[in-house]
Structures are given as C-alpha cells and as structure tokens.
VOTI-44344 format. One record per residue (C-alpha): x, y, z; residue in one letter. Coordinates in steps of 0.5 Angstrom, whole numbers, plus 500, padded with zeros to 3 digits. Layout:
! VOTI-44344
<zalum u="X" v="Y" w="Z" rest="a"/>
...
! end
This chain:
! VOTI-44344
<zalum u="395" v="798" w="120" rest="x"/>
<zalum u="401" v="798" w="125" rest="x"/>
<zalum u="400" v="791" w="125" rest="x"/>
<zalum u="401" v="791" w="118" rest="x"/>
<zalum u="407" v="795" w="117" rest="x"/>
<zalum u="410" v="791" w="122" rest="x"/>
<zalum u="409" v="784" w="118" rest="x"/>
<zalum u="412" v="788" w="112" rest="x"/>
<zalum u="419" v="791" w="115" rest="x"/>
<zalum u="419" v="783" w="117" rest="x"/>
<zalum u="418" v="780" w="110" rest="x"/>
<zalum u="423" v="786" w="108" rest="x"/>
<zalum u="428" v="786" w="113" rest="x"/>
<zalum u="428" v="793" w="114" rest="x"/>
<zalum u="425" v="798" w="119" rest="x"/>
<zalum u="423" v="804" w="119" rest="x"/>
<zalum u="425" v="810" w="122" rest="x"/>
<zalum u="419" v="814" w="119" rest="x"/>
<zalum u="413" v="810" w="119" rest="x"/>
<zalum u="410" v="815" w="115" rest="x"/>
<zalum u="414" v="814" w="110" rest="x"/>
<zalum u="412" v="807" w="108" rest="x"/>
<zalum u="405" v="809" w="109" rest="x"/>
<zalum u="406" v="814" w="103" rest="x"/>
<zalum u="409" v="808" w="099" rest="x"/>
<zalum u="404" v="804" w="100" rest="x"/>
<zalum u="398" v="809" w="099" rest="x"/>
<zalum u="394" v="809" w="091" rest="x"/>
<zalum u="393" v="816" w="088" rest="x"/>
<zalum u="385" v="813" w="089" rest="x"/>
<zalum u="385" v="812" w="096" rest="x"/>
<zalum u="388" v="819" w="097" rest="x"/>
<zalum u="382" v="822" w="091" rest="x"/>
<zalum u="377" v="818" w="096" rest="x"/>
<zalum u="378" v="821" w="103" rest="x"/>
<zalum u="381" v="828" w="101" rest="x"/>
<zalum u="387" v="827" w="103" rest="x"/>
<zalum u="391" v="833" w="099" rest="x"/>
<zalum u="395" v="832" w="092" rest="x"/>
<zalum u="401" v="830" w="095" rest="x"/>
<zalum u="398" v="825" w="100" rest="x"/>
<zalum u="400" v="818" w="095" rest="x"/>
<zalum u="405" v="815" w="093" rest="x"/>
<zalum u="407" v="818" w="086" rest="x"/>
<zalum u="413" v="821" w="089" rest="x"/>
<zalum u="416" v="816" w="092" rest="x"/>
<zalum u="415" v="813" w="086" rest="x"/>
<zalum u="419" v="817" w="081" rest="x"/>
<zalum u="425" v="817" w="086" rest="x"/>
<zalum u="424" v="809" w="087" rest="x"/>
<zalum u="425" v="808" w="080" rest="x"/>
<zalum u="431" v="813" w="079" rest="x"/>
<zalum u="434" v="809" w="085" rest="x"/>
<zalum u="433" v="802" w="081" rest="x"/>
<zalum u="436" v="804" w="075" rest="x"/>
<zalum u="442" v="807" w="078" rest="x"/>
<zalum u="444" v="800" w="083" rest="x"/>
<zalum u="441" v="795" w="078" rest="x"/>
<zalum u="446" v="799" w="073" rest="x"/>
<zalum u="451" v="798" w="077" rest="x"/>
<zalum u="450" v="792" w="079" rest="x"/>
<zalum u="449" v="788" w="072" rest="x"/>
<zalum u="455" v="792" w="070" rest="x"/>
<zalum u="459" v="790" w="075" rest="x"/>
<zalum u="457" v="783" w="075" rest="x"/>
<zalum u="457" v="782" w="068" rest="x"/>
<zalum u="464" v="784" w="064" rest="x"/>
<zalum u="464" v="781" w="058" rest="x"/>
<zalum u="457" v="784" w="055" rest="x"/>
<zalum u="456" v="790" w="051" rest="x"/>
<zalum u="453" v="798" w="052" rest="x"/>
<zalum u="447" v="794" w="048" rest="x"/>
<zalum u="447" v="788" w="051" rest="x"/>
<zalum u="447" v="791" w="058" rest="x"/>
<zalum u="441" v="795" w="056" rest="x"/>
<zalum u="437" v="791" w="054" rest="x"/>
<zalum u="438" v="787" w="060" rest="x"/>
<zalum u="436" v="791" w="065" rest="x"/>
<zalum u="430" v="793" w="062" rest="x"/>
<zalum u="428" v="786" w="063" rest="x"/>
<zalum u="430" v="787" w="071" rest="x"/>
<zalum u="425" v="793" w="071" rest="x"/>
<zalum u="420" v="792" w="067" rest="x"/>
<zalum u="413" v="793" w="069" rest="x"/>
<zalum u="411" v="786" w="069" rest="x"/>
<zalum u="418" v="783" w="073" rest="x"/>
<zalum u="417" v="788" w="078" rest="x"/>
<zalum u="409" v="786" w="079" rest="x"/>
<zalum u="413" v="779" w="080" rest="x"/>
<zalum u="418" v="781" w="086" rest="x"/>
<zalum u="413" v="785" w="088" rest="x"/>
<zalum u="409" v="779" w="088" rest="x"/>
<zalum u="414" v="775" w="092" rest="x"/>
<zalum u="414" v="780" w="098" rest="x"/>
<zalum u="406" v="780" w="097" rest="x"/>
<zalum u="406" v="787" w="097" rest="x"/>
<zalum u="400" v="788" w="094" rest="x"/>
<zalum u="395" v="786" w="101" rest="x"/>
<zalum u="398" v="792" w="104" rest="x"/>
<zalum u="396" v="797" w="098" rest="x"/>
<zalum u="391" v="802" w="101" rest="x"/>
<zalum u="387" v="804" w="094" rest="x"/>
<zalum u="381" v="807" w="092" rest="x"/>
<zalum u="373" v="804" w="093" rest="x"/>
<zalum u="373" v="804" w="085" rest="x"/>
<zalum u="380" v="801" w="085" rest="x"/>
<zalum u="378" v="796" w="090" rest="x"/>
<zalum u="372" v="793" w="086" rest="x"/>
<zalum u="375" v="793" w="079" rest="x"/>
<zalum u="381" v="789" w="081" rest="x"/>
<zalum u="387" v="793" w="082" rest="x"/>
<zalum u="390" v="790" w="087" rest="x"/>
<zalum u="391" v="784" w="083" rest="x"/>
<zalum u="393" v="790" w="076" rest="x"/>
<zalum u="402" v="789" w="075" rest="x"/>
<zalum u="402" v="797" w="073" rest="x"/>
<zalum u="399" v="798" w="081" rest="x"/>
<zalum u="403" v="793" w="084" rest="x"/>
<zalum u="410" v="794" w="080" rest="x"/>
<zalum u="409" v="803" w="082" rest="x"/>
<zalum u="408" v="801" w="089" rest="x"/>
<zalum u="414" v="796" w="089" rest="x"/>
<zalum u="418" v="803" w="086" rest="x"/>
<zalum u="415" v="807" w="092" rest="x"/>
<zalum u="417" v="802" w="096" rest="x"/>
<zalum u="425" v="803" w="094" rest="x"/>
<zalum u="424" v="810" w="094" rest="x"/>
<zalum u="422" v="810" w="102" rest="x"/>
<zalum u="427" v="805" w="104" rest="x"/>
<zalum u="431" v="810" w="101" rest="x"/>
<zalum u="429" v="816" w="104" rest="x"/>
<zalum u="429" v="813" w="110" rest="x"/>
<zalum u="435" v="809" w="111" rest="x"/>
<zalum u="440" v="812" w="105" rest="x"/>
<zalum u="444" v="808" w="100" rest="x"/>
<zalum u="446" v="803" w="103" rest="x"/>
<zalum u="440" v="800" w="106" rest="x"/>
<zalum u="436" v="802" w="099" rest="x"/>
<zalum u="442" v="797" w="094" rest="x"/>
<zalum u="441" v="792" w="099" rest="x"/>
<zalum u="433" v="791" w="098" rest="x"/>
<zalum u="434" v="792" w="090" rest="x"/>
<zalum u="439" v="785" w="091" rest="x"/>
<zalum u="435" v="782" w="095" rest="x"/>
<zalum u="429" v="782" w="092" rest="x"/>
<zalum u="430" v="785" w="084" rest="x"/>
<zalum u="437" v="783" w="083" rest="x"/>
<zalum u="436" v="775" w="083" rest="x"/>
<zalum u="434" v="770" w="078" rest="x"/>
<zalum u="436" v="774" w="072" rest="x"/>
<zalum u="438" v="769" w="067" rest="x"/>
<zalum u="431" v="768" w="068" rest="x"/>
<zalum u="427" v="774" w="068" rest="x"/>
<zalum u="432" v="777" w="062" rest="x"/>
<zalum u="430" v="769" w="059" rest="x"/>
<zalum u="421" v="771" w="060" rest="x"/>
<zalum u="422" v="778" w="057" rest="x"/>
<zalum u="425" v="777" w="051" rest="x"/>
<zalum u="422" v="769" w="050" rest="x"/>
<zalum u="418" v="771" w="044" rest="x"/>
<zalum u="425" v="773" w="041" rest="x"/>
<zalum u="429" v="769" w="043" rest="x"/>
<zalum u="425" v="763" w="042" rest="x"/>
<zalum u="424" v="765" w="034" rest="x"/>
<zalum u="431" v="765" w="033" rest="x"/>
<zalum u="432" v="759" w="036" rest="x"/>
<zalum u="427" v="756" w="030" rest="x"/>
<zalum u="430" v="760" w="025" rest="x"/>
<zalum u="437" v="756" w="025" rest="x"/>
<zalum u="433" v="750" w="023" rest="x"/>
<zalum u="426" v="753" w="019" rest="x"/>
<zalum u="424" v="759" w="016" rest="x"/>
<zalum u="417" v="758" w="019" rest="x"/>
<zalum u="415" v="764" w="025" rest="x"/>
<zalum u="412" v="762" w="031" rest="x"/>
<zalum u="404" v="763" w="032" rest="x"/>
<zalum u="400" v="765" w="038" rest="x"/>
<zalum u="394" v="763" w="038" rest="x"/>
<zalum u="389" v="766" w="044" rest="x"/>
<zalum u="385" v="760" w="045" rest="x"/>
<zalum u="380" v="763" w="051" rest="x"/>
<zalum u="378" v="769" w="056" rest="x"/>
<zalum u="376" v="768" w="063" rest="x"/>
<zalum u="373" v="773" w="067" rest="x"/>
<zalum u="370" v="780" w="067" rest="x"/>
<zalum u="373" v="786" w="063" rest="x"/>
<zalum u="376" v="790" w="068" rest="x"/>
<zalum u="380" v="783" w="070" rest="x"/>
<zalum u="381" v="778" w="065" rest="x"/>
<zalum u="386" v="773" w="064" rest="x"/>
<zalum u="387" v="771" w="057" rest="x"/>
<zalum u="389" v="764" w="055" rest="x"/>
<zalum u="394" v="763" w="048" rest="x"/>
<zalum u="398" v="757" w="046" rest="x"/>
<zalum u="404" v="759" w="041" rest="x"/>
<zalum u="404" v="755" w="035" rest="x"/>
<zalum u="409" v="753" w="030" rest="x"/>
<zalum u="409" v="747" w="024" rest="x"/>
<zalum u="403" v="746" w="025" rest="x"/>
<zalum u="404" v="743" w="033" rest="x"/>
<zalum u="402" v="746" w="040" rest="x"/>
<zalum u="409" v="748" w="043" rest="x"/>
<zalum u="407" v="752" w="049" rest="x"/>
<zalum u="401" v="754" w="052" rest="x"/>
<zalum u="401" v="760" w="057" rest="x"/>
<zalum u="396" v="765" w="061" rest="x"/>
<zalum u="396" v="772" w="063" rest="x"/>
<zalum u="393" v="778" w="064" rest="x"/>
<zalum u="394" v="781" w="058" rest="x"/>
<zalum u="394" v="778" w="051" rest="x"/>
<zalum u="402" v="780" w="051" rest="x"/>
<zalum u="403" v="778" w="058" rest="x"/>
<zalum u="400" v="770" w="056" rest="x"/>
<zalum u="405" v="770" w="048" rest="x"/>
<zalum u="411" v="771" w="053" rest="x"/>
<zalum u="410" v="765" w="057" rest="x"/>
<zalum u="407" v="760" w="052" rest="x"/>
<zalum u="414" v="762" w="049" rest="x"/>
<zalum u="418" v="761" w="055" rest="x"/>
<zalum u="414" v="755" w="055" rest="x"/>
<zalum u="416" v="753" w="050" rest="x"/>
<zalum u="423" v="755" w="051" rest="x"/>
<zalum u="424" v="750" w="057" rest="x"/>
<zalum u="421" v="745" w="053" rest="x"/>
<zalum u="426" v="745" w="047" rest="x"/>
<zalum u="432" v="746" w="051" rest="x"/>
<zalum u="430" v="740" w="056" rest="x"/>
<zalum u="429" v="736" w="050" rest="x"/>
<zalum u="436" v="738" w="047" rest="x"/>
<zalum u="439" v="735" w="054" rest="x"/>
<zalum u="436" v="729" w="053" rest="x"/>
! end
C-alpha cells in the first residue's frame, strides 16, 4: 500500500505528512463495514470537509476570474465545476479510482468504475490535502486538477439547455433523445442514446446513466454546430 501512496502523492504533487490521512481518504464505507474497522474508519468525514473546501476556492476562484458575470451566472457555473459526474472526471484523470480501498461487494458490482464513489473520494482527497497541508497547499490542488477546462465542463453540464437554445433562434422543434441500446449487466450498464432533431441524428453519446448519455449526445451535437458555423 505504501507503494501506492507514493505513486499518488506523485500524480498529485503533494506529500504528505500524515500517511494516514491519505489512507482515510482513500478507504470506502464498505471496506471499513468488511473488516470491522469502526464507525469512523472510512472517508465520509473527509468527504464533508473536502467539499466545504471545494466550494469555498472554486467560489473564489470563479469570482476572481470572471468579473462581468452575475450572482446567478456564477452559481450555476460552478455547480457545473463540482458536480458529481465532473468531479468522477478529474478524479478519473489523476486515476484515483486504482487506489480506492472498497468492499468485496463493492468490488464485484462494479464500484470502482460508480461516479458517486469516485467523485466523493476525490472530495475526500481535498479534504486530506487540507488536513495535512492547510490552505495554501488544498487551493493549489483544486487549481490544479478542478479548476481547468471550465468553459468546457460548464458547456457538458448544461449541454442539453444550451443546445435547445441554439435550435430555438431558427426552429421551434425540441431535441429528442432517443436510447438506442444497453450493454452490460444491472449493476454497471452503459446506455447508448442518439439526440434527435427535424427528424436527423445530431449527436450520439453514451454513459453510465441514460442523463449522463443525453448530455454528451448534445455536447456532441454542440461541437458539431458550432464547427459547422465556422465553416
């Protein structure tokens, strides 16, 4: 496990001084249900402070960064930034999800791949670098690996929305997203759904969830439109 934590605080670029602490971070609720490791022996802890830290430097970073936006415009924005499945992403980057100690049950039915595991450790994580390494090493990480890409990340969020509108100035149709197929078993699926509009396929996507696979058929589409308007 030490070799582990190591290859981590590398990806991170952090060290920590507490070991243990990482180790919280990084321990399910099912792992410490398994071996009996006490009520307090997981990371759900670290979790509620991580995400109080995340709001609070992506607050103040989005306020910082963008001047001309409203109370509301903010708002919604960084609820793009921290929400469940953006977060499972930048978790995802720094593969957090090989590091996760989790449950037998857990295991077999596919949690290490479930955003809501990923995404809460990644909330955990923050919570430990801030634990161990207080306010200025915690703001760092959040730049580092949430506070990137975000015209993008605010773009997949509200995609479904924001592709309607652009529709809209010129038709009065609604997009429709159609599933087209399911693969796997219950426990970890992926849906296949193709957004419709006048009758065409605009944009296809997949994900976990049928809502997860609607947003990237319309970011799909998005990027389509707006390639075929720069032409």
């Amino acid at each position: 496990m030490k070799k582990n934590l190591e290859e981590l605080e590398g990806k991170i670029g952090y060290s920590f001084i507490d070991r243990d602490i990482l180790e919280l971070a990084l321990t399910h609720s099912s792992y410490a249900n398994d071996f009996k490791l006490g009520k307090f022996k997981h990371n759900e802890r670290l979790e509620f402070l991580g995400d109080a830290v995340l709001e609070l430097f992506s607050s103040e970073f989005l306020f910082e960064e963008y001047r001309n936006k409203t109370e509301g415009e903010l708002t919604r924005l960084r609820a793009s930034i921290v929400c469940e499945p953006t977060l499972a992403e930048c978790a995802r980057d720094i593969e957090l999800e090989k590091y996760l100690k989790l449950g037998r049950g857990e295991e077999i039915t596919g949690g290490r791949k479930r955003d809501s595991i990923i995404s809460d450790a990644f909330e955990a994580l923050i919570g430990a670098v801030y634990l161990d390494g207080g306010f200025a090493n915690a703001k760092e990480f959040v730049r580092k690996f949430v506070m990137r890409d975000i015209e993008n990340k605010h773009l997949f969020y509200d995609s479904k929305t924001i592709l309607q509108e652009m529709l809209q100035k010129a038709f009065k149709e609604r997009v429709e997203y159609v599933l087209t197929g399911e693969e796997g078993p219950d426990h970890d699926k992926e849906f296949k759904v193709n957004a419709i509009f006048d009758g065409k396929i605009i944009g296809s996507g997949k994900g976990r969830t049928k809502k997860r696979a609607e947003q990237q058929a319309a970011y799909e589409a998005i990027l389509k439109l707006r390639e075929q308007g720069e032409r």
